[in-house]
N, C-alpha and C positions, 0 to 999 in steps of 0.2 A: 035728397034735394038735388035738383039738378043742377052745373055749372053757368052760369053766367055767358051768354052771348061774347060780352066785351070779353077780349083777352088785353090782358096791362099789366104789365112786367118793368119792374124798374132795376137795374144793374148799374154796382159801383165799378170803376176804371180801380185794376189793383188790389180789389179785392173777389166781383166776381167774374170778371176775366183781365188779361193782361196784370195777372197775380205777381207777374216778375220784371214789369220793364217800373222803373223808377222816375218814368215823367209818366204814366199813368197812375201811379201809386200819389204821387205828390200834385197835381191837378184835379182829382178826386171828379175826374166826370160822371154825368149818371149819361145813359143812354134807357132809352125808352120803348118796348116792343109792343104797339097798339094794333090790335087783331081782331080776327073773328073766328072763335073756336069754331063753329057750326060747317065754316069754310076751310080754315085751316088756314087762311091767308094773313100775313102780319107784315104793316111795317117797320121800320127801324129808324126811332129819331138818333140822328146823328151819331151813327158806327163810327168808331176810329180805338185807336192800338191796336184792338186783336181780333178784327172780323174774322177771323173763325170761331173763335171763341164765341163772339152771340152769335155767329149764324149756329152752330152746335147748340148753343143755350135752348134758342128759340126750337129748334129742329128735334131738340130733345122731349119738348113739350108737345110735340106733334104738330106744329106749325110750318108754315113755308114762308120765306122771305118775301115777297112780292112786290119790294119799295121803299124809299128811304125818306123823311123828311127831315131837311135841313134846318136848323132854325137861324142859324147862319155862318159867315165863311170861315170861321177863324180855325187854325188847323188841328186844336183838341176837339173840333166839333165833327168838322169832316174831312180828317187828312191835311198832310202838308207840311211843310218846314216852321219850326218853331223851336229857338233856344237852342238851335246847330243841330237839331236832330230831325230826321225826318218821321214823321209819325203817319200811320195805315189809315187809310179812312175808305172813304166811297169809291176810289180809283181803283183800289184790290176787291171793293166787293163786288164790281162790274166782273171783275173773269171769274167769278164763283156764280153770279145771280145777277144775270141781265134783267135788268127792272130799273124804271125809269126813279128818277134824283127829284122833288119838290121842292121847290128854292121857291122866294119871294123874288117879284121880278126883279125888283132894285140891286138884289143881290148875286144875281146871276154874271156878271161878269166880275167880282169879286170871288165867288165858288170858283169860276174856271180857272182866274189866275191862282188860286192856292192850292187846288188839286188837281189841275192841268186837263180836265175834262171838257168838249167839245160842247157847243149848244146845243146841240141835239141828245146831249145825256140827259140833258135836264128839261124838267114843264116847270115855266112860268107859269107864278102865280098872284093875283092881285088879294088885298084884302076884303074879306068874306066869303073865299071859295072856300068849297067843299071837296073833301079828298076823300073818296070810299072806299072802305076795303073791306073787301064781303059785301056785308049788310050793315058795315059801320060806317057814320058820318063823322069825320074828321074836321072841324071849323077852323079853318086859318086865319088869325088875327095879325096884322102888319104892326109891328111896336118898333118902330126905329128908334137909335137914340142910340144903343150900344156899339152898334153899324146901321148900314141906311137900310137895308134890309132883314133885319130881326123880324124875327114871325114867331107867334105863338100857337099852342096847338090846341082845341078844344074840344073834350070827346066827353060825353056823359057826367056832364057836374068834376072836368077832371082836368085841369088848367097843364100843360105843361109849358113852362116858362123860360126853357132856352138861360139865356145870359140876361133877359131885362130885367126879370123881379128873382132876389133868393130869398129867405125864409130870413136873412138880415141884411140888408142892402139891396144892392142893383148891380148892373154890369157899367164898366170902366167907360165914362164919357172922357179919355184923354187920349183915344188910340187913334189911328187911321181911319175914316167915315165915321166915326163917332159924332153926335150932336147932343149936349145938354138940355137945350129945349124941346128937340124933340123927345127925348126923354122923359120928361116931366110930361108932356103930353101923353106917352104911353103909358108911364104908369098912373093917368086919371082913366084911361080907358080902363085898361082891368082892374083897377078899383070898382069900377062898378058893376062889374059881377056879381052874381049873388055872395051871398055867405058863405055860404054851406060850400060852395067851388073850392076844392083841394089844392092847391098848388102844389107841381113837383118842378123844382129848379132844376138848372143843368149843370151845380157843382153843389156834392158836400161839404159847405161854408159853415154848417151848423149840426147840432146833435141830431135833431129830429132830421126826417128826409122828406116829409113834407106838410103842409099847415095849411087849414083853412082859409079864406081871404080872409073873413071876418077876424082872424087874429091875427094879418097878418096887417092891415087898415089899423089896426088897435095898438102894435105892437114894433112893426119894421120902422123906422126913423124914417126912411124915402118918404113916408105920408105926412112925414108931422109938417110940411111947408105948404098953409093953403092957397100960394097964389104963386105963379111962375116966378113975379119977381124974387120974392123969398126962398123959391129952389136955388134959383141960379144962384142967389148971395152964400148959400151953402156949396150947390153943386155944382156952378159952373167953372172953375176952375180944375177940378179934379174929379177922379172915377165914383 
């Protein structure tokens, strides 16, 4: 039987690369490689500690780097100071693999100030664009609320969710460009994805590494409030 068009790789921070730095091991990022075997060409959501380590991962698969999708700016996602340390992100994988940065646009002068990158590294993008790689359609969905430009990424019944939805909560409405309401707005939008839509978070928060919508609608506490006012009585003070 032959392999599958989609190429989609998911890797943990600390365990399958950056096995030895100790702010990857303890932030438990996943980073995500969505390709097309046929082509050879793959992106990379959100590279950071050890881009060589997934450009190697991916290259070892027989793939090529060709692109990064951010889902947004904060610097376990892509590069940047965080907790007195400085962490690698998309800025080191520029001198390995010239390939353009996908940011949402709201978020494009947030990416620059954290990982020091020019606008011309990055394409702006609204929501409902489309990102190709090979022969694969990548759907971008704009879910603010964690930051103003949080983007989701949607590929073959295969959600991946950044910082707004994890397999139990959501991401911190108490940081810098955070919004609780618009929050609550984001996660009614991907609520209504099908079922069967896989979601894979952007931190291991949980045992499993990723769950259906339909158990996650049934199951994640973020759903149980059916009206904004009753979010915000829960979530608007805190992450």
């Amino acid at each position: 039987m032959s392999e599958p068009q989609l190429y989609f790789r998911q890797l943990l921070s600390g365990r399958d690369f950056a096995p030895d730095d100790p702010i990857a091991r303890q932030m438990v990022n996943f980073v995500y490689a969505i390709g097309d075997r046929a082509t050879g060409e793959t992106l990379l959501v959100d590279p950071a500690y050890a881009v060589d380590d997934l450009v190697d991962a991916v290259e070892a698969d027989g793939m090529n780097v060709t692109g990064v999708l951010a889902t947004h700016y904060h610097a376990d996602h892509v590069g940047g100071s965080m907790m007195g340390c400085d962490i690698e992100g998309v800025a080191t994988l520029l001198d390995r693999c010239h390939c353009p940065i996908h940011v949402q646009r709201d978020e494009a002068p947030w990416v620059q100030r954290t990982t020091g990158l020019s606008a011309t590294d990055l394409v702006q993008h609204d929501s409902g664009d489309t990102v190709r790689v090979g022969g694969i359609d990548i759907q971008l969905l704009h879910t603010p609320g964690h930051t103003p430009g949080s983007q989701c990424f949607l590929v073959e019944g295969r959600l991946v969710s950044g910082d707004t939805l994890f397999l139990e909560g959501c991401g911190r409405t108490d940081l810098p460009g955070s919004n609780p309401e618009q929050m609550y707005d984001s996660l009614q939008l991907l609520s209504t994805l099908p079922d069967s839509t896989i979601v894979y978070p952007g931190h291991m928060y949980s045992a499993p590494s990723s769950a259906t919508m339909q158990a996650l609608r049934e199951q994640n506490y973020v759903f149980k409030p059916t009206t904004k006012d009753a979010w915000m009585q829960w979530f608007g003070g805190n992450g």
